[in-house]
C-alpha positions in Angstrom: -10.0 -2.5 -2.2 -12.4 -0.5 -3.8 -13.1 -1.3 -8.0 -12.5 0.5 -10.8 -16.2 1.5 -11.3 -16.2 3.3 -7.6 -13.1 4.6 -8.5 -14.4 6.6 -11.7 -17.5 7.6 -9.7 -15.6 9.6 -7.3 -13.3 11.2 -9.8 -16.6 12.2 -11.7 -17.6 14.4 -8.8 -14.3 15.8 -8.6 -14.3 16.9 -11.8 -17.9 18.3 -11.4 -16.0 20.7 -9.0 -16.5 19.4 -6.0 -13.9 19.2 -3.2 -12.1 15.9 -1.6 -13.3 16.7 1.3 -17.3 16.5 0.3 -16.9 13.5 -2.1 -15.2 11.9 0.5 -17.7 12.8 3.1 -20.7 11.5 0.3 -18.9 8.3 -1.0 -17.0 7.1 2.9 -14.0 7.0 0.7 -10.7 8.9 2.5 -9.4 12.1 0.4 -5.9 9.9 0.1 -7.5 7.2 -1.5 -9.4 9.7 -4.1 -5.9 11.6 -4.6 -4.0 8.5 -4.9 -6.4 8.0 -8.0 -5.7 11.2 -9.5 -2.6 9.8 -10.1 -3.2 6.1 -10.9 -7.0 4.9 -11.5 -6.3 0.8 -11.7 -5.6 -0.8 -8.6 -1.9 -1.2 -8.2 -0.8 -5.2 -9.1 -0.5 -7.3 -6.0 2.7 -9.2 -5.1 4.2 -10.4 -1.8 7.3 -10.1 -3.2 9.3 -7.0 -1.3 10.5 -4.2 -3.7 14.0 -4.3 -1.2 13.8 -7.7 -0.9 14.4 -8.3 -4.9 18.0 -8.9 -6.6 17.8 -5.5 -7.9 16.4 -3.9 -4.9 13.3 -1.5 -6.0 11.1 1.1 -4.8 7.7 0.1 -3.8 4.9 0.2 -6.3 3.1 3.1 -4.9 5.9 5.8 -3.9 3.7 8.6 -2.9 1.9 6.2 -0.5 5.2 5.2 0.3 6.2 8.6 1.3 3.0 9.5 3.2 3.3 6.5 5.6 6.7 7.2 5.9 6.2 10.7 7.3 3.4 8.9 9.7 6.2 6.4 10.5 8.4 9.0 11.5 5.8 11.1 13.3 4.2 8.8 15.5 4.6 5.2 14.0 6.6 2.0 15.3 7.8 -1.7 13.6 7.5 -4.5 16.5 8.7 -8.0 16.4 5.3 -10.5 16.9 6.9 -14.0 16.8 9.7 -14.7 14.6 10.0 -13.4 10.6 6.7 -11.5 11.4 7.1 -7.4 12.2 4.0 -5.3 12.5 4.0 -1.4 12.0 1.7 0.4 14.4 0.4 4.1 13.8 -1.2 6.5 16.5 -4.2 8.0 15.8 -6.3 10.0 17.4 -10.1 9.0 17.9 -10.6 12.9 16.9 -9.4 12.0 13.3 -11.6 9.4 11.5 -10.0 10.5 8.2 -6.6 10.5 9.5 -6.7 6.7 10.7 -8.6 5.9 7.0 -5.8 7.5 5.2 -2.9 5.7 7.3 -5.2 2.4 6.7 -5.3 3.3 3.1 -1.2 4.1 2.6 -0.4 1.0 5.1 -2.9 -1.3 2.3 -1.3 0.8 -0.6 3.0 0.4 0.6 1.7 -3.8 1.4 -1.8 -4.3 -0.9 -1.4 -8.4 0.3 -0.8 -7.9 4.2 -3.3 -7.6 6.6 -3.9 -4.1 8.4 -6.3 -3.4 11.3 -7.3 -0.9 13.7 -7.0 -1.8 17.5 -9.1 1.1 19.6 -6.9 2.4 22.5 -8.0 5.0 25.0 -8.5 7.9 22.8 -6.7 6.5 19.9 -6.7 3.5 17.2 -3.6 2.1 16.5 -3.4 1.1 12.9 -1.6 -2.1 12.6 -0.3 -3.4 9.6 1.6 -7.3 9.2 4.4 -7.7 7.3 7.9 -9.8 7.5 9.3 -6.7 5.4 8.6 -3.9 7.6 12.1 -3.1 8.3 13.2 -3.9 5.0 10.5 -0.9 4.0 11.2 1.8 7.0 15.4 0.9 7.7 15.1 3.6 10.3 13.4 0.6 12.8 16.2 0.3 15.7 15.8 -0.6 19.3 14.9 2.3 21.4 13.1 6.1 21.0 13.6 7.6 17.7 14.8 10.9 19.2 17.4 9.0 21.4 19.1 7.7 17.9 20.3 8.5 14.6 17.7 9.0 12.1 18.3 9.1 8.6 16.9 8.0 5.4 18.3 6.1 2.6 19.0 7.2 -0.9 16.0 5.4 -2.1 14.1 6.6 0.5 15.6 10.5 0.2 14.7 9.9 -3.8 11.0 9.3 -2.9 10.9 12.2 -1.1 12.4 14.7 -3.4 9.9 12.7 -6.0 6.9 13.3 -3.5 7.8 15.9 -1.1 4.1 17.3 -0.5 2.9 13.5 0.4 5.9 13.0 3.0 5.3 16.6 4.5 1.8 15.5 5.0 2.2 12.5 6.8 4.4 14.4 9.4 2.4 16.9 9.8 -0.9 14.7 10.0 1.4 12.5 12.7 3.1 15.0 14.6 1.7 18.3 13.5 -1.4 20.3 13.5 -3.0 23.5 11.9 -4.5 25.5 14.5 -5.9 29.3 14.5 -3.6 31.9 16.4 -4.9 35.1 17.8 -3.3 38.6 18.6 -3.8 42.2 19.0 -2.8 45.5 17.0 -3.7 49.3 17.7 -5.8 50.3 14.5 -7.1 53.7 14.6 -6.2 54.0 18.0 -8.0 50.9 19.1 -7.3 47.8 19.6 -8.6 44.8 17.9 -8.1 41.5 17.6 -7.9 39.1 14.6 -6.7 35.9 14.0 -4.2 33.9 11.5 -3.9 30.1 10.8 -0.5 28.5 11.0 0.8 25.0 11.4 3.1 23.6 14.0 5.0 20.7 13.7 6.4 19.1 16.9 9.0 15.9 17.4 11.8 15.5 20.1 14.3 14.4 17.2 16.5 16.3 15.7 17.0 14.3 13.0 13.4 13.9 11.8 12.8 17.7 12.5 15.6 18.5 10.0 14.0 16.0 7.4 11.1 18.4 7.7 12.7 21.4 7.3 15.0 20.7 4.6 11.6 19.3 2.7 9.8 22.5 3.5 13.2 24.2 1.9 13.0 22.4 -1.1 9.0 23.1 -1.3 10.0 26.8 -0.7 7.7 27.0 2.6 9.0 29.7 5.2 9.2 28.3 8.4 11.0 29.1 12.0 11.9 27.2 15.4 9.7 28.5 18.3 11.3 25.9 20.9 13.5 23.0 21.3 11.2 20.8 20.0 9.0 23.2 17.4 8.7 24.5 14.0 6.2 27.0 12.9 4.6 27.7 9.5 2.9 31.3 9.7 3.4 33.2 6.9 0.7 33.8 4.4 2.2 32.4 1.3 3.7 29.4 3.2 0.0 28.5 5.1 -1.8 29.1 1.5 0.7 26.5 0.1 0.2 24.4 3.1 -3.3 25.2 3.1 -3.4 23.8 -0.6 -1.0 20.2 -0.3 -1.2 19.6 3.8 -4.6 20.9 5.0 -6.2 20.1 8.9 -7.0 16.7 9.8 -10.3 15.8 10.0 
């Protein structure tokens, strides 16, 4: 938990111009956790009290957190059982991404701010673990088996946060199960023929389900997109990368 002096230090340099990338890269602090403060500078109250758990059920505290992890859920994320009343949620992510696994730390600390999360190394991954009795009060969709071998749908409170925070959910997919790579082709200019390259993002999941709650976000955001495969949507067009470009970004 970082204080509110830290806090204001690295929204300083952020108004000075610089990007989230380099403050984040100067202060060790994950762009997430500087965009979450954008929005809300004082830590968030504690409580171990579930949102869903209450008389009159509630969204948690920090929704846009919320909708991030829930995109990472979806993506590559499970709830287990550890002993009974006790549920952890486990992320993939790849050792490639140090940001990546800070962020889903962050949004994990931010959705439960009094449950303990860690990161257990794997080969070529960290598994970001987070301890709660109320995971599958928070992410419903938990259910014995694969995701893509089940239903998959969200709740209205969960379909509200993401019409509420569609770029955040849309970012944890993609950051999960998605990439931004760097095509390359060739066209006949002047008679010869050249190469040049184009960005565009990919998003990959076996469910149909969850691959629908993509596209219809990406619909409501007004992002052009098309299935390649099965299994594959594709975000090419200029406009639609730029906006991308702008809310999603790379992992880094």
């Amino acid at each position: 938990m970082y204080d509110l002096e830290t806090r204001k230090r690295a929204l300083t340099l952020v108004a000075q111009g610089r990007s989230l990338n380099s403050v984040s890269k100067q202060t060790g602090i994950s762009r997430y956790a500087i965009r979450a403060w954008q929005v809300r500078l004082e830590p968030a109250p504690h409580t171990t009290d579930c949102p869903r758990c209450a008389p009159e059920p509630r969204p948690p505290e920090d929704i846009a957190a919320y909708a991030y992890l829930l995109g990472l859920y979806l993506g590559d994320g499970c709830v287990s059982r550890l002993r009974k009343g006790v549920y952890f949620l486990r992320v993939a992510c790849a050792d490639a991404w140090p940001g990546l696994i800070d962020a889903c730390a962050g949004a994990m600390r931010a959705v439960r701010p009094d449950n303990s999360v860690c990161r257990v190394q794997r080969q070529g991954c960290v598994m970001v673990t987070g301890y709660s009795k109320h995971w599958p009060c928070l992410l419903p969709q938990h259910g014995p088996g694969k995701k893509h071998e089940r239903p998959i749908a969200l709740e209205p409170w969960q379909q509200e946060i993401v019409v509420t925070h569609p770029w955040e959910f849309v970012r944890g997919l993609v950051h999960s199960d998605g990439c931004r790579i760097t095509n390359w082709t060739t066209k006949i200019v002047a008679g010869e023929r050249k190469r040049y390259e184009y960005p565009r993002y990919f998003f990959t999941n076996r469910s149909d389900d969850i691959r629908r709650l993509y596209t219809d976000t990406l619909d409501q955001l007004g992002v052009a997109w098309r299935q390649t495969n099965a299994w594959n949507i594709s975000v090419a067009r200029r406009a639609s990368v730029a906006l991308m470009d702008t809310h999603v970004g790379p992992k880094y």
